[in-house]
N, C-alpha and C positions, 0 to 999 in steps of 0.2 A: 336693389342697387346698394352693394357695402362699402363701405370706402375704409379701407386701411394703409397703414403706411409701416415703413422699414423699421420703426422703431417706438414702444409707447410712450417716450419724453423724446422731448425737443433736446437738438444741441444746445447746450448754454448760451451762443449766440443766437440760435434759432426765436427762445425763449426770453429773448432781451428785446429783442428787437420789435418795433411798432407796428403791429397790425393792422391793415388796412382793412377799414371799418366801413360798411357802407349802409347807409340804413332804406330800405326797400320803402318806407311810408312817412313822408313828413307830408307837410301840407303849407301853404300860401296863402293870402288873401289883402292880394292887393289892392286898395283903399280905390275908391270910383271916383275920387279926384285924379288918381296918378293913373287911372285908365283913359279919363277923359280925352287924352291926345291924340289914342287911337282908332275916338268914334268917330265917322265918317258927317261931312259936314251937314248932308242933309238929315242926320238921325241926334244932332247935337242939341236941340229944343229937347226931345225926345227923352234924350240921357239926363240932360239938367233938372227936368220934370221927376225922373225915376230917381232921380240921386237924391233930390226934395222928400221925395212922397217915401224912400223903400230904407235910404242907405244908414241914416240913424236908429232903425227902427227893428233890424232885424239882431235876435239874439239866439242862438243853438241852446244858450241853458236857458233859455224863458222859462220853459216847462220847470226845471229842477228850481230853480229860486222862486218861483211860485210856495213849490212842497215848503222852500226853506225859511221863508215868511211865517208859515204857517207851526212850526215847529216850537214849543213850549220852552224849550234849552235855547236861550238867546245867544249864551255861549258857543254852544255844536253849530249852531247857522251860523254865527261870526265867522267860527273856524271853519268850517267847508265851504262858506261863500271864498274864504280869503284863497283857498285851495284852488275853485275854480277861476279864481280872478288874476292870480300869481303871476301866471305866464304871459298875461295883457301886457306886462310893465318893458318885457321884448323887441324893440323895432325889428326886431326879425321878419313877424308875419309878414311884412314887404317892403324890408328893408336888406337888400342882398348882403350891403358888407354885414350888416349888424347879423344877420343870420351866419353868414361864414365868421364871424368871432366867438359865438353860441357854439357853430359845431367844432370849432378850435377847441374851444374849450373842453367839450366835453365829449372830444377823439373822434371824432364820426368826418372821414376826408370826401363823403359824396354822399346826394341822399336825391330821390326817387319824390317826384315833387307834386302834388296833388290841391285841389282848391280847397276849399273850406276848413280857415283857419283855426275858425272860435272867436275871429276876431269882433265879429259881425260886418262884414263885409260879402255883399255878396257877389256873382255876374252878371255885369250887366243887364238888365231888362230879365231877370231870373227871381223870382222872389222866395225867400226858404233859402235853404243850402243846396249847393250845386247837385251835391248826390244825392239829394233827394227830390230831385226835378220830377216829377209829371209831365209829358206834355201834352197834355189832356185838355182842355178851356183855356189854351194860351195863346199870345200872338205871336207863332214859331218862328215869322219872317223877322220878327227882331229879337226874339229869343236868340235864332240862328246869329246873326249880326253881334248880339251880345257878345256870346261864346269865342266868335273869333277876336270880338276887340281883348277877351282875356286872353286868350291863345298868343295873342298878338305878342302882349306883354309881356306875357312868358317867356315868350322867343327870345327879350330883349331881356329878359330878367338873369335867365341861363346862362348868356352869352355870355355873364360879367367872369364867368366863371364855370366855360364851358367843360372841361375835364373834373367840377365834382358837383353838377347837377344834371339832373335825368328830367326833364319837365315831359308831364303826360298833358297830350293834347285832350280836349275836352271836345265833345263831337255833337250834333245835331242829329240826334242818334233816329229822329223819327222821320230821314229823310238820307235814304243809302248813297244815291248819287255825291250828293252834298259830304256825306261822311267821304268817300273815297277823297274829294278835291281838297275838304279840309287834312287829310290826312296827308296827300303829297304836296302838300303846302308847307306844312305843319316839320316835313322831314328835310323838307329845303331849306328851312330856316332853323334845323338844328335840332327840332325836338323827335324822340329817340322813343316815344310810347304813345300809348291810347288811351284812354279811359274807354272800357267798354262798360256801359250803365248795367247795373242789375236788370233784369227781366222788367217790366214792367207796363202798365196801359200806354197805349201809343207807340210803343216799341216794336217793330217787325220782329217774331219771334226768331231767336238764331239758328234755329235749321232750316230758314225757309232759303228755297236756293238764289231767291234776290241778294244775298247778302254774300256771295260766290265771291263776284267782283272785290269786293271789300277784304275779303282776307287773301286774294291775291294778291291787291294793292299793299299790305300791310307785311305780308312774306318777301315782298319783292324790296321795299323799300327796309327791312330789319326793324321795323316798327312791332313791341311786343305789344298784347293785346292785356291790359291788368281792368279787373274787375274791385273796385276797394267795397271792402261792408258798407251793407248801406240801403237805403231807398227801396227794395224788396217790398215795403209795406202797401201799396196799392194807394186805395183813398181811406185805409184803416186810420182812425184816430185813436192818440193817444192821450189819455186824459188820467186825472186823478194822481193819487199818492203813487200809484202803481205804473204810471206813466213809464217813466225810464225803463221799469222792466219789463215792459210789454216791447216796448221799442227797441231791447237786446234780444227778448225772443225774435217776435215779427220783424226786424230788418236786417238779422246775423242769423247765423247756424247756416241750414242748408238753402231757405228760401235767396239767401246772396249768393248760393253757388249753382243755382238754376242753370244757367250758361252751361257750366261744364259737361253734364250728360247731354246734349242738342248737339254741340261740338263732336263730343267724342263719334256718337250714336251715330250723326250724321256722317262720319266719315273727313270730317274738315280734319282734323291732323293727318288722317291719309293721305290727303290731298296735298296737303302743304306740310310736309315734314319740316319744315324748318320756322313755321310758327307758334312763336311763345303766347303763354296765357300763364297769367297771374293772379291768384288769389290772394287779395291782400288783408288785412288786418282780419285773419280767419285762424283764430287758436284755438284751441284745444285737442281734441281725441281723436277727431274724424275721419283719418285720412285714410286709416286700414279697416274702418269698417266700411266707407266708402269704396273702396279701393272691390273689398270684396261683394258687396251687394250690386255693384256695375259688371263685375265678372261672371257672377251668379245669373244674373240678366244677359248675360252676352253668350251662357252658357245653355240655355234653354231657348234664344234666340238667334243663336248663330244659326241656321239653314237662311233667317232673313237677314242677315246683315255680312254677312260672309264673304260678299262680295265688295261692298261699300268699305269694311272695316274686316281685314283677317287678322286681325290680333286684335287681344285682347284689351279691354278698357287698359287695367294698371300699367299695361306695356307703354302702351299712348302715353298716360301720366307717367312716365317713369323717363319720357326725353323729353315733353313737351309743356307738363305743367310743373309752376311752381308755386310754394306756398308763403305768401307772405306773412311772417310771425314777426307780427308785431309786439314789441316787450314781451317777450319769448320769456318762458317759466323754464325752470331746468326737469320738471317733468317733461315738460314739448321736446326738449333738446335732448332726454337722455331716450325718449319713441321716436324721434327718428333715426338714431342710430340703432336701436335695438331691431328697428323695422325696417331699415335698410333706405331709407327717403332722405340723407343728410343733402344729397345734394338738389334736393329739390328746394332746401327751404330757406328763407330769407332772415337774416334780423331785420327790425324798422324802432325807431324811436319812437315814432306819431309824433315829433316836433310840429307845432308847439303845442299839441294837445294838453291838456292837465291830464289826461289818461293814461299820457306817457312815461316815457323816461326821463325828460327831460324837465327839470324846474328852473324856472330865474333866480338866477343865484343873490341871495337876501346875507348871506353871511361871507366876507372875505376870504379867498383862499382857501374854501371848505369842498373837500372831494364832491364832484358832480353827482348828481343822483344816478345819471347814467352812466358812470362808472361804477357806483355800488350797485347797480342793476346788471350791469355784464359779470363781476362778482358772484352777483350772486346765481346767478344762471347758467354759468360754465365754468364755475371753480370746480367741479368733479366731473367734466367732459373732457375728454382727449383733445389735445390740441389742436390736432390737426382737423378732426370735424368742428372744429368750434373754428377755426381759418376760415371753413370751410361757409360756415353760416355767416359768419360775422361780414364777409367778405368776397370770398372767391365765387359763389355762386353766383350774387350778384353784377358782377363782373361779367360772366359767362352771360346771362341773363341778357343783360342790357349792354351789350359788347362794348363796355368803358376799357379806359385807358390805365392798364393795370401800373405799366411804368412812370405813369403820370402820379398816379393817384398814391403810387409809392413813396413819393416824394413828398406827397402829402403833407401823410403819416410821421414822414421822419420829421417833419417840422411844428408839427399840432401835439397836442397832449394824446396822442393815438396809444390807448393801454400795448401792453405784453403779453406774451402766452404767461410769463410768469406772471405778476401781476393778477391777473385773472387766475389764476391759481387759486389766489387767496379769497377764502370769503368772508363776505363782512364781519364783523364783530355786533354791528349791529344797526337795523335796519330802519329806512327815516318811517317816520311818524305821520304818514300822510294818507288818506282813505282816498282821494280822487283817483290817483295812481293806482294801473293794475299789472305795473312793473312786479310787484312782489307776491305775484300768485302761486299756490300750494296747490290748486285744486282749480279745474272748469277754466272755462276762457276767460271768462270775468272776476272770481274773485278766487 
């Protein structure tokens, strides 16, 4: 799929004008005091207990400030601790306005909205991070319970400012029935996605035909279906110096895109042509050797699938999946258009990730990271595929309100096709961030 346009520069006004910016992967995590109102009254002992015993205690860097305790350069720990600690200083993570003054600031008029914030906060009756849920040795009837008292919030979180937040529902993934009701629930009250969990124990695998229902319910209602990186790990632990890197192999690359060959293979996009799936915070190479090695397979097995699927795997991805590229490198950006995917693929910030693009602004009036980050990523991309990612996709994607969100733009700090033009001079000084990648998904 190519996309070209009438002309290789924008009109002058074309190029002046504010881009509506929509970022495919931020994240939330509303504190389980401000959830408390929507726990049901016989499960309120219950929450008070968990909010006691789970809600100070849980940290996504534990593992890493462990390593960084341990590190001889007291200095490099000060400074990388301060890296991952930056973006705490935010009310954002659940705080609506304070978040819509963050993406003011730093141009983005809508963002695609997911749990786990870094805040340490987690779902109720959930313990870990959302995306890394098991439900394996747990008590799913209030796990389940959990999940909707966040969902709930969500609803109410969105609402503040329904035309530039996409909230994805979080689901009780080991129990189909219960996913369809949370999902037409979930679209009555606004919210426009899924969280479909990685693969994982306890998870009914997704070609099994129980889960028919489910992407019916999800086709019918425009509900897309986004998988974020993530949780793939099984009961693997991660341990030692080497931790973190085990946990970019074992919970990213292909083991997070498990889902997509069951789907295809199964025949669920033929069934439901107008069901989206998303891959989100999944960069790098992948997508044309993927692309071919599912064709290669469909090529030596079409006499059995022929009938379930008569076209090919990339055709399928080429209406139905998209790729969420999160702090997109301008290598990603200049392969999908070299390989014909621009409109498949996403920007995302990971607000408020420290991963991200996004930093808490520490110095007055000083350009956003994530504007030297779109800089530097599509100052030598054609504009119009860079509209294209930065924006329009999304839009299609998640059926937003493009004249809404127009509006946005014109009133926020939303960069220009010119603007973006220019690339940095020069680039922040930060190692948490993997905004500024040359090479690999990670670094």
């Amino acid at each position: 799929m190519t996309l070209t346009t009438k002309n290789s520069q924008y009109e002058l006004t074309s190029a002046l004008a504010p881009l509506v910016v929509v970022s495919c992967d931020s994240h939330v995590g509303p504190s389980l005091a401000q959830m408390r109102e929507y726990c049901p009254a016989i499960l309120r002992q219950d929450y008070d207990a968990f909010s006691a015993d789970i809600g100070e205690k849980f940290d996504i860097w534990a593992d890493v400030r462990k390593v960084l305790r341990d590190l001889p350069d007291r200095a490099e720990a000060e400074a990388r601790e301060h890296e991952i600690d930056r973006n705490l200083q935010t009310a954002g993570h659940n705080d609506m306005d304070a978040r819509r003054v963050d993406m003011d600031r730093d141009g983005v008029a809508a963002d695609v909205i997911y749990h786990s914030s870094q805040n340490g906060q987690p779902i109720p009756f959930i313990e870990g991070g959302s995306l890394f849920f098991n439900p394996t040795g747990s008590d799913l009837e209030k796990a389940a319970a959990g999940i909707h008292i966040y969902n709930h919030w969500l609803a109410d979180a969105c609402a503040t400012a329904p035309e530039r937040h996409t909230g994805v529902v979080h689901l009780p993934a080991w129990d189909i029935d219960a996913c369809v009701r949370e999902v037409e629930w979930a679209r009555g009250v606004g919210l426009r996605a899924v969280n479909l969990p990685t693969p994982r124990p306890g998870i009914r695998i997704y070609d099994d035909p129980l889960w028919e229902r489910f992407w019916c319910a999800c086709e019918s209602l425009h509900m897309s279906l986004n998988t974020h990186v993530g949780g793939a790990g099984g009961d693997i632990e991660f341990v030692g110096n080497h931790a973190q890197a085990m946990l970019y192999v074992d919970r990213s690359g292909w083991l997070s895109r498990r889902a997509l060959p069951r789907l295809l293979f199964s025949g669920v996009f033929e069934r439901h042509p107008d069901l989206r799936f998303v891959l989100t915070e999944q960069n790098g190479e992948w997508w044309r050797a993927t692309m071919r090695e599912y064709d290669s397979v469909y090529r030596t097995c079409e006499w059995q699938l022929k009938d379930q699927m008569p076209k090919k795997p990339s055709e399928y991805c080429a209406t139905n999946v998209y790729i969420g590229g999160s702090y997109m490198a301008p290598f990603e950006a200049e392969m999908a258009i070299d390989e014909g995917y621009v409109q498949n693929i996403m920007w995302g910030s990971d607000y408020p990730h420290a991963e991200g693009t996004y930093q808490y602004p520490e110095v007055a009036d000083s350009e956003t990271m994530t504007h030297v980050a779109l800089r530097f990523t599509f100052s030598g991309i054609d504009p119009a595929a860079t509209k294209a990612m930065l924006g329009d996709n999304a839009i299609r994607c998640y059926e937003l309100d493009e004249s809404a969100l127009q509006e946005v733009a014109a009133r926020i700090s939303a960069p220009t096709a010119a603007e973006l033009s220019e690339p940095p001079d020069t680039l922040p000084d930060i190692t948490a961030s993997m905004a500024f990648r040359t090479v690999g998904p990670w670094g």
